[in-house]
C-alpha positions, -999 to +999 in steps of 0.1 A: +606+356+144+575+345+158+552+369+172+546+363+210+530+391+227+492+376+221+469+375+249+490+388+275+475+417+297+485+443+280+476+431+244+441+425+265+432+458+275+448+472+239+417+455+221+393+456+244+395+494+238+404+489+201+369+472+198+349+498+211+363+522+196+357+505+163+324+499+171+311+534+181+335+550+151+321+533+123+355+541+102+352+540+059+391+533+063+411+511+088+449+516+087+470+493+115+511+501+113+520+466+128+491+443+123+507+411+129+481+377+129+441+378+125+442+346+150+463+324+168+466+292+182+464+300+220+488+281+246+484+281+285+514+302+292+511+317+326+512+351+305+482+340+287+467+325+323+472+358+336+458+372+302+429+361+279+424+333+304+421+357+333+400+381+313+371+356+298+371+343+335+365+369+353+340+386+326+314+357+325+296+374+351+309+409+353+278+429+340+299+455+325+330+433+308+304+405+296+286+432+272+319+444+257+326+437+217+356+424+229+343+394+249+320+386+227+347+380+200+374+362+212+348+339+239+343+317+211+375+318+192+390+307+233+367+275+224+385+270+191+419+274+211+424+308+195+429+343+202+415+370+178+444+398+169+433+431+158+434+427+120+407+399+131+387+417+156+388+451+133+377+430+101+355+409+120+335+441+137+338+462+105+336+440+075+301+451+063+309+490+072+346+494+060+355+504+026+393+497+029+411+477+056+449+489+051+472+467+072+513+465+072+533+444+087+574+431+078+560+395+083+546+379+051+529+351+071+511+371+093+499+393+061+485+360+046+466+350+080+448+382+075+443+378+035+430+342+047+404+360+065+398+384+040+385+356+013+368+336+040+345+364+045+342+369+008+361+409+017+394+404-002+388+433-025+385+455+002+421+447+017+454+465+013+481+443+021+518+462+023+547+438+034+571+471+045+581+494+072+554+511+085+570+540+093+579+546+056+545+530+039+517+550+059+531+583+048+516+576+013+481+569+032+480+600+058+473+627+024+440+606+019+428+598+056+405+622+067+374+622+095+362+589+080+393+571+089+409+556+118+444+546+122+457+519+150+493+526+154+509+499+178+546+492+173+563+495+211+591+521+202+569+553+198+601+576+198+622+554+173+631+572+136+624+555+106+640+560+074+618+587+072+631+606+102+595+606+117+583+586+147+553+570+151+546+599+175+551+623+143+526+596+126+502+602+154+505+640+150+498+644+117+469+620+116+451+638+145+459+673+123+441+655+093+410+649+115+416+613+110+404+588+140+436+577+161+446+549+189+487+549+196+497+523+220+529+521+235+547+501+266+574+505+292+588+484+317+603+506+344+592+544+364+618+559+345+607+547+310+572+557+317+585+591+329+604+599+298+579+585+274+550+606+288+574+642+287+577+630+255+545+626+247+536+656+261+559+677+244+554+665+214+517+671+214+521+705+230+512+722+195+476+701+192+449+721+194+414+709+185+422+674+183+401+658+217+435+641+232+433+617+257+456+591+271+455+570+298+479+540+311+474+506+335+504+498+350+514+472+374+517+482+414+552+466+415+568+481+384+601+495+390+623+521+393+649+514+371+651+481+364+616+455+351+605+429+382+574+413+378+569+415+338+539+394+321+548+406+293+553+446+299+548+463+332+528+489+321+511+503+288+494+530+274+465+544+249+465+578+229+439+586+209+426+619+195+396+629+178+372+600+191+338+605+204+326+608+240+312+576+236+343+562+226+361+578+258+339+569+281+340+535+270+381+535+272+376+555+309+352+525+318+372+495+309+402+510+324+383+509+357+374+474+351+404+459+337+417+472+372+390+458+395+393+422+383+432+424+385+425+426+422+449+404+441+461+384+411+494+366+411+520+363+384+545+336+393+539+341+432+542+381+430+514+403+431+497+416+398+475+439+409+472+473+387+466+508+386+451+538+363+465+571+357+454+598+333+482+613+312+459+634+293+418+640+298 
């Protein structure tokens, strides 16, 4: 199956963060749990008019936005008709500071888009291709991560059991007690998703001490209840990390704001797509 979610909102504000965070952090090893493409081949859905298009837009002349990593990536891929995904954006912004680039993802396509990369850039022998289960794969890479290393974990389902028995909330954990660097994103859809995923977010991380948590969600104004309305792709998202620098916070606190200022009266198939901030954890 084809991977879709690229360029939407939510997949926007993901690497915007992502790139910062990459950029102030400095990692010797990069581990991503669902890595899917370096780059696509970018179509004008209204998802992506709402997205990437929306974003580059209204950034030209934002003072903030228009000095971001992130814009200054994928502005010339958009000329090229592409979008940069995060195996792209990570190797791109860390190829010369990484030792190991460890990406997995069940798609063997998407796996050589990245190893395309990889040679283009003459970096191949510092990528670590594994065509698996996340879930299953990384737990043979958290024993060696360690201060030095930052791990993007982004499936969607951050309360689903592997094989394994562990979540990628249990991945999360055990990464952040390891020291190691960490961004989890995860979406919902409705209030009540949202609810249930941040109790169990919070319980789960209830035993953390030490670890500088912080997570913080855009969601859209309309989202509802029970059941999705307006969806451009998810209704809401959100970003957990532990162990980053202030710099690195302040930068995901900053672009939050942003990200919510230039969503100002937007319109997604004649509804308003306006959005707001909250703070799960600061």
């Amino acid at each position: 199956m084809p991977y879709t979610h690229f360029g939407k909102p939510a997949d926007v504000w993901k690497h915007l963060a992502l790139c910062e965070i990459l950029n102030f952090e400095k990692p010797k090893t990069y581990i991503e749990t669902n890595s899917a493409y370096a780059d696509y081949l970018l179509d004008n859905s209204p998802e992506r008019k709402l997205g990437i298009f929306h974003f580059i837009e209204k950034t030209t002349n934002n003072p903030v936005l228009s000095k971001s990593i992130y814009y200054r990536q994928e502005k010339p891929a958009l000329i090229r008709q592409k979008y940069l995904g995060s195996p792209g954006l990570a190797i791109n912004i860390l190829s010369e500071l990484c030792n190991t680039f460890i990406f997995f993802d069940i798609e063997k396509n998407a796996l050589k888009n990245i190893d395309e990369l990889a040679k283009s850039l003459h970096i191949q022998n510092k990528i670590n291709l594994n065509n698996r289960d996340s879930l299953s794969g990384i737990d043979e890479w958290l024993p060696q991560t360690s201060s030095t290393s930052l791990i993007h974990i982004d499936p969607y389902e951050i309360d689903r059991d592997g094989i394994s028995g562990k979540t990628y909330l249990d991945i999360f954990i055990e990464a952040a007690k390891r020291k190691a660097k960490c961004l989890l994103w995860y979406g919902f859809n409705t209030l009540n998703e949202k609810q249930r995923l941040n109790k169990y977010i919070l319980s789960g991380l209830s035993g953390l001490s030490g670890c500088h948590l912080h997570c913080i969600e855009l969601i859209m104004k309309n989202i509802g209840k029970d059941t999705p309305t307006c969806n451009p792709g998810i209704s809401g998202s959100g970003l957990l990390s532990c162990n980053l620098s202030e710099k690195s916070l302040s930068a995901i606190d900053s672009y939050s704001m942003q990200m919510v200022d230039i969503y100002e009266n937007t319109r997604y198939k004649g509804n308003r797509a306006d959005i707001y901030m909250e703070k799960i954890i600061d």
